[in-house]
C-alpha positions in Angstrom: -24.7 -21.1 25.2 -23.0 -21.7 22.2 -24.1 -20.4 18.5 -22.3 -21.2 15.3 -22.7 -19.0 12.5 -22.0 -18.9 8.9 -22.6 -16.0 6.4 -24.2 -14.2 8.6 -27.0 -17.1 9.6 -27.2 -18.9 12.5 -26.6 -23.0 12.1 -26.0 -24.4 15.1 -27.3 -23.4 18.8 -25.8 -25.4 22.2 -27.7 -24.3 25.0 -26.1 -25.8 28.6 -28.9 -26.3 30.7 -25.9 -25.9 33.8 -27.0 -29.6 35.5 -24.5 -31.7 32.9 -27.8 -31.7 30.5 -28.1 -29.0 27.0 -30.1 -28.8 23.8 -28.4 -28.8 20.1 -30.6 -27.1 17.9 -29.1 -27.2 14.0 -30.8 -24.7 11.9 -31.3 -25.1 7.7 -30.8 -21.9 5.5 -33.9 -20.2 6.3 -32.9 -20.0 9.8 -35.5 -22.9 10.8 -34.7 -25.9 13.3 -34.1 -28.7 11.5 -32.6 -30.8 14.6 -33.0 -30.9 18.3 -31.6 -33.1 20.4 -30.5 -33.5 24.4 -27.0 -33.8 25.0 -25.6 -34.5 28.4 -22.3 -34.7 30.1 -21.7 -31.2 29.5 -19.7 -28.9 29.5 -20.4 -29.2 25.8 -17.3 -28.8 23.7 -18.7 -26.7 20.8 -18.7 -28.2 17.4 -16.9 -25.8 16.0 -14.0 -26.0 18.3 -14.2 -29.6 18.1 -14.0 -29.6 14.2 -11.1 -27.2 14.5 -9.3 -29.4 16.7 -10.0 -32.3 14.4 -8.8 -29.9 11.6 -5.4 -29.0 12.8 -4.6 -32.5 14.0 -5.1 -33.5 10.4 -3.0 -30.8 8.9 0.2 -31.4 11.2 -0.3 -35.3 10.1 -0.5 -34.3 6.7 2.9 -33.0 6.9 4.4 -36.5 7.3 2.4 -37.7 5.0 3.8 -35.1 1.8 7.4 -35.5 3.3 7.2 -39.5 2.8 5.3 -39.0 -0.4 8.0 -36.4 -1.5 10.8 -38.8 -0.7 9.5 -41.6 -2.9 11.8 -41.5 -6.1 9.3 -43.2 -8.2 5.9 -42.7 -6.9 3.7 -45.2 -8.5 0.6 -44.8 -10.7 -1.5 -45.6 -7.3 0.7 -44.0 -5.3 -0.2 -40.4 -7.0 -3.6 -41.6 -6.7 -3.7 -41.6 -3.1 -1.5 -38.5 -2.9 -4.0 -36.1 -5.0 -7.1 -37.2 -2.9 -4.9 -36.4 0.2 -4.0 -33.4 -1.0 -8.0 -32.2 -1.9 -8.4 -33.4 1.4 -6.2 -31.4 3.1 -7.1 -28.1 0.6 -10.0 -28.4 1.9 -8.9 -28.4 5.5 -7.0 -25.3 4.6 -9.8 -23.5 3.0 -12.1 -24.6 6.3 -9.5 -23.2 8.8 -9.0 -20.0 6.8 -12.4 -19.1 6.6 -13.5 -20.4 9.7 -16.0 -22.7 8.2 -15.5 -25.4 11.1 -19.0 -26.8 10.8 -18.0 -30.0 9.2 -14.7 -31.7 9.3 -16.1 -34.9 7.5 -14.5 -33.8 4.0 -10.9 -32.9 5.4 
């Protein structure tokens, strides 16, 4: 079984059922299922440590990305563009990891 929380309230539940077969149950702020649904070819990888995964790959690729942005001597007007929504993207990512919020990796 698997059980995300955050501040202190259960969101998430993966229960394996141990044949390849589990449950996800995701819970709303009141602690009541909001979700259920089968999932099979388990072991289930966790959420969580599947968002952090995603998390971390994004981060090392955002390295690359800020050392060829840095190396452009004249960035253009859409250039900066691109470079400030990347970098609230990967803030974000930062914030997630440091807090351990790895519920969602949609917004990183």
């Amino acid at each position: 079984m698997s059980t995300t929380f955050r501040d202190g309230r259960i969101v998430e539940q993966t229960v394996d059922n141990g044949d390849g077969t589990g449950t996800r149950t995701r819970y709303d702020e009141a602690g009541n299922a909001t979700t259920v649904e089968q999932v099979t070819g388990l072991p289930v990888e966790p959420p969580a440590d599947r968002n952090q995964r995603t998390i971390e790959d994004r981060l090392r690729a955002a390295l690359d990305s800020n050392k060829a942005y840095l190396a452009l001597d004249t960035p253009t007007a859409a250039q900066q563009r691109a470079q400030v929504a990347r970098l609230t993207r990967q803030t974000t990512a930062l914030i997630r990891h440091l807090l351990r919020d790895l519920t969602d990796a949609s917004d990183t």
